[in-house]
GUNU-851828 format. One record per residue (C-alpha): residue number from 1; residue in three letters; x, y, z. Coordinates in steps of 0.02 Angstrom, whole numbers, plus 32768, in hexadecimal, padded with zeros to 4 digits. Layout:
N
SITE   n res    X    Y    Z
SITE NUM ALA    X    Y    Z
...
//
This chain:
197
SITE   n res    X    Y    Z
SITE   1 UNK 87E5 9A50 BA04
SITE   2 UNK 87B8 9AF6 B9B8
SITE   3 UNK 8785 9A90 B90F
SITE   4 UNK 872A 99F1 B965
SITE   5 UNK 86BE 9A7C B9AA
SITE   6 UNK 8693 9AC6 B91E
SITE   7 UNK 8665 9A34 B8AC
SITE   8 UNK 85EF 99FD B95C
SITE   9 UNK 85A0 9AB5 B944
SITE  10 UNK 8576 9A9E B88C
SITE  11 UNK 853F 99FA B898
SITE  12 UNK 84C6 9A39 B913
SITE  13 UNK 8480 9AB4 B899
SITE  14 UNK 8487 9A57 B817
SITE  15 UNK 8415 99CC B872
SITE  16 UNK 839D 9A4B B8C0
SITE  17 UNK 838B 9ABB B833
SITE  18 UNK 83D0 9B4C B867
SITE  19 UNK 8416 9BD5 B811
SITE  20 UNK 8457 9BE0 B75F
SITE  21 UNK 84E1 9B70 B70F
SITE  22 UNK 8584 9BA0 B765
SITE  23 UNK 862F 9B9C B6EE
SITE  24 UNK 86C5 9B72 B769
SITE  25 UNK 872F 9C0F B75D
SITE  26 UNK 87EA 9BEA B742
SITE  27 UNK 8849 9C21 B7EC
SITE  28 UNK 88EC 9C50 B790
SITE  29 UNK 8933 9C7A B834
SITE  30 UNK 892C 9BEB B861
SITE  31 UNK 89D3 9B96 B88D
SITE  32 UNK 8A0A 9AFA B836
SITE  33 UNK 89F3 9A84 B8DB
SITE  34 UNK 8947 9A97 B8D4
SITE  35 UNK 8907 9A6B B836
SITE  36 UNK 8987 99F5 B800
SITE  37 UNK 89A5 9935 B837
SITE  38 UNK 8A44 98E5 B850
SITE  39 UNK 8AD8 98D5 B7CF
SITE  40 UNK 8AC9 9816 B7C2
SITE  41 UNK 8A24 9826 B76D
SITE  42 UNK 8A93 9881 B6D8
SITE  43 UNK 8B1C 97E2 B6CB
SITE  44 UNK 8AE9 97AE B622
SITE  45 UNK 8B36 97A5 B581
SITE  46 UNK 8AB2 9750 B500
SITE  47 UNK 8A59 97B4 B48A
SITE  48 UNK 8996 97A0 B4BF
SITE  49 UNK 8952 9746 B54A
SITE  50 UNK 88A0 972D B568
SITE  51 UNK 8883 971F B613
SITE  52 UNK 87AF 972F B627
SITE  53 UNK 8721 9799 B5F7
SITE  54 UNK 86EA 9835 B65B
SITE  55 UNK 86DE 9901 B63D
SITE  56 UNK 879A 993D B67D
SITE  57 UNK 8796 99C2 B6FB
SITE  58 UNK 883F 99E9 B6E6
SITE  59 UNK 88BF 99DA B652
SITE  60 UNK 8977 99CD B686
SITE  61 UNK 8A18 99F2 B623
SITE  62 UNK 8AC3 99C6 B66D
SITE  63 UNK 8B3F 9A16 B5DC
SITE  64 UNK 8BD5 99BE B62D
SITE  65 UNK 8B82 991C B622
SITE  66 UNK 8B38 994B B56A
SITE  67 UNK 8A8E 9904 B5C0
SITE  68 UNK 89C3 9927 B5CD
SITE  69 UNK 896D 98DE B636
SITE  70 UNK 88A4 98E8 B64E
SITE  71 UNK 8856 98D5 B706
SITE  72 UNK 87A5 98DE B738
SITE  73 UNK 8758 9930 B7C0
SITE  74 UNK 878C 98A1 B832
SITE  75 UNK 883E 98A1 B7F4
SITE  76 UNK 8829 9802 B794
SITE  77 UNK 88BA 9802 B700
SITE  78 UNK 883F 97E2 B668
SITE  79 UNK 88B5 9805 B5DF
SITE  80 UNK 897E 982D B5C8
SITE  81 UNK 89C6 9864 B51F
SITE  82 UNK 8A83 9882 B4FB
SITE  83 UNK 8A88 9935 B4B6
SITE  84 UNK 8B09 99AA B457
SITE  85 UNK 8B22 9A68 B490
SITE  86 UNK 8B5E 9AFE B439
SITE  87 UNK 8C0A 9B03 B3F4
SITE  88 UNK 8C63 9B56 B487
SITE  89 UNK 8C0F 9AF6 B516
SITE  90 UNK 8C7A 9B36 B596
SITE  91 UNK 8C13 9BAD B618
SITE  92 UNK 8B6F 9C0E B5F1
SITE  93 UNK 8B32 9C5D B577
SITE  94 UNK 8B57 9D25 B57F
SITE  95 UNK 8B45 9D61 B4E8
SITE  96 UNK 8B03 9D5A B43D
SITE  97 UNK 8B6B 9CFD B3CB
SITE  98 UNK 8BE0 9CB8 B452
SITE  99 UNK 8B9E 9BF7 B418
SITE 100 UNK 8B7D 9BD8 B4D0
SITE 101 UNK 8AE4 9B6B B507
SITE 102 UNK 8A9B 9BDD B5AE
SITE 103 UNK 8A91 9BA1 B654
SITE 104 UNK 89FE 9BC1 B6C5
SITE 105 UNK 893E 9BAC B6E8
SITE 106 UNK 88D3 9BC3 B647
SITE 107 UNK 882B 9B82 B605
SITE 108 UNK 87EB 9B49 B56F
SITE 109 UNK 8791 9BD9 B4FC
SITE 110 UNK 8767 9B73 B45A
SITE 111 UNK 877D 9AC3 B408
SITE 112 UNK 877F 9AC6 B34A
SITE 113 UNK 87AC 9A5F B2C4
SITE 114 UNK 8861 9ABE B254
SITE 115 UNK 888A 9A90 B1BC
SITE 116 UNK 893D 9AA1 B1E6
SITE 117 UNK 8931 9A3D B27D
SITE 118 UNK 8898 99C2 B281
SITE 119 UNK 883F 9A12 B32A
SITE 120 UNK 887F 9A88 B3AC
SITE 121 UNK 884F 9AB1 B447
SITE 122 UNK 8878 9B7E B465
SITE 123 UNK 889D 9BB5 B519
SITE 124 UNK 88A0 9C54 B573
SITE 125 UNK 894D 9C7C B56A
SITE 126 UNK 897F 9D03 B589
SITE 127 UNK 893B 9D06 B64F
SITE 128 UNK 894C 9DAC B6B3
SITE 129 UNK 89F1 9D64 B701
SITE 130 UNK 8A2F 9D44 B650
SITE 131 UNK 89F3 9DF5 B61F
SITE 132 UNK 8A44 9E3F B6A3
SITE 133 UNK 8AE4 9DE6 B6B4
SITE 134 UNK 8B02 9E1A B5ED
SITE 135 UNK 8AC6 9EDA B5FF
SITE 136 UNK 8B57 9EE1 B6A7
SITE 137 UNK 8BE2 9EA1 B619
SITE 138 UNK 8B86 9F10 B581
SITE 139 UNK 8B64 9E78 B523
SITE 140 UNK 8AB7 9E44 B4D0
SITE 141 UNK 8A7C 9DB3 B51B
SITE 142 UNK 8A22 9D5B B46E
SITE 143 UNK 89A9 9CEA B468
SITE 144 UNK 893F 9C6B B3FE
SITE 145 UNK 8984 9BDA B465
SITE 146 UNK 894D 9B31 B450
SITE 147 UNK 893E 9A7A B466
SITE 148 UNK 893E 9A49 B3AE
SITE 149 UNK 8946 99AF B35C
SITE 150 UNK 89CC 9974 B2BB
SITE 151 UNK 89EA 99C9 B229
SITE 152 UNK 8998 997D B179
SITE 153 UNK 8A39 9908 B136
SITE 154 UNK 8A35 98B8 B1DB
SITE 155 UNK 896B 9894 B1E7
SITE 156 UNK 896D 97F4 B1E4
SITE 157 UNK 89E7 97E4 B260
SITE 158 UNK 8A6C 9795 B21A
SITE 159 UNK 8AF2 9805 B25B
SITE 160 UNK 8AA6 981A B2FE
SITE 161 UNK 8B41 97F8 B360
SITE 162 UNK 8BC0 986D B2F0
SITE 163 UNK 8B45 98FB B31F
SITE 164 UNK 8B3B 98CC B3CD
SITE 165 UNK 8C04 98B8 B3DD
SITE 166 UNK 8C06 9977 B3BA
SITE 167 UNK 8BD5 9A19 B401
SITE 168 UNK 8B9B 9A59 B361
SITE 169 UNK 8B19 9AE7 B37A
SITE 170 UNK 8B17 9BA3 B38C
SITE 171 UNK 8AD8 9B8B B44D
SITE 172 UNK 8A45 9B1A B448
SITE 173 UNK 8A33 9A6F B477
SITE 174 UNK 8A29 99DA B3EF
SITE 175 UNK 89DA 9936 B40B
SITE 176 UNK 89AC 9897 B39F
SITE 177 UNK 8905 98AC B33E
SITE 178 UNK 88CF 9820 B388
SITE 179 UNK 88F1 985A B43C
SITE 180 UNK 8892 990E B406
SITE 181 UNK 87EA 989F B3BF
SITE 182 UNK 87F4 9823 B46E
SITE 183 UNK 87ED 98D0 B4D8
SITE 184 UNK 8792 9936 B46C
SITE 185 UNK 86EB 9917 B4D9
SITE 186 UNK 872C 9905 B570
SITE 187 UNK 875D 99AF B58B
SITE 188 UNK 86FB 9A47 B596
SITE 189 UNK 8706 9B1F B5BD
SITE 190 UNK 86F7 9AFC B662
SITE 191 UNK 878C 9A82 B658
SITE 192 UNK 881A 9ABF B6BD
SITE 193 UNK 88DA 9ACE B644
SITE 194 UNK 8974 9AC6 B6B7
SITE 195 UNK 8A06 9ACE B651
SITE 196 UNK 8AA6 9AC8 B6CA
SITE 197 UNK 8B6D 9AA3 B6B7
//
């Protein structure tokens, strides 16, 4: 409810005028219930499906379904992509150099084409939970997490589905290059990241 209000307030200011441009700040407090829809959306196994066109307002990762899926502000599915993790998937992130893909509320800080990985998407891991939750075990929490696309032998995407069989990454999360290019512009900074178990 919280949310529907907001987006009613914007639009309001938007239409009338008033005020500057407002960035949607990233409530990483918020619990898991109310930002993300149900399971079933996340039962799918291809590698890329194009649902529709539209600017996602959130950006969903299920790790134990290997699975991102893009909603709009409605919570219209306009994209899934099958995804690969870092290569000890099991539980968050706590440290640097644990090869754990983090869990939690992020959002996205740049897009930018790697010549390692075709385009990535960087997020804003580590959060202040994250931050916290290391400094209480006297860890470092890292960073430079991202959404990043295939490395060069597999370009052309002829080994898509070896790469996707396997958690294969030092903690970020790897898609088809295909799948980065389709969501490429629907996504934006003020794009909400959930990344959860």
């Amino acid at each position: 409810m919280k949310k529907v209000l907001m987006y009613f307030t914007l639009s309001i200011f938007m239409i009338t005028g008033c005020g500057k441009k407002v960035t949607p700040v990233v409530d990483t407090n918020a619990t898991v219930e109310e930002i993300a829809p149900e399971l079933g959306d996340f039962d799918w196994q291809q590698n890329d499906e194009l649902i529709q066109e539209g600017m996602a307002s959130k950006l969903v990762v299920v790790k134990s379904k290997r699975v991102l899926v893009l909603f709009d502000k409605e919570g219209n599915i306009l994209s899934r992509h099958r995804v690969s993790l870092g290569e000890n998937p099991i539980g968050t992130k706590l440290k640097q150099g644990d090869f754990k893909t983090p869990e939690g509320i992020y959002h996205i800080i740049e897009q930018r084409s790697d010549p390692k990985y075709y385009k990535e998407i960087l997020i804003s891991y580590p959060n202040s939970a994250d931050r916290a939750r290391s400094k209480a075990l006297g860890f470092n929490p890292g960073g430079g997490i991202t959404f990043h696309a295939q490395v060069p032998w597999n370009w052309d995407g002829h080994l898509n589905d070896y790469t996707l069989e396997r958690d294969w990454t030092n903690g970020c999360i790897a898609m088809t290059n295909e799948g980065m290019d389709s969501i490429w512009n629907k996504i934006s900074k003020s794009t909400i990241v959930e990344i959860r178990e």
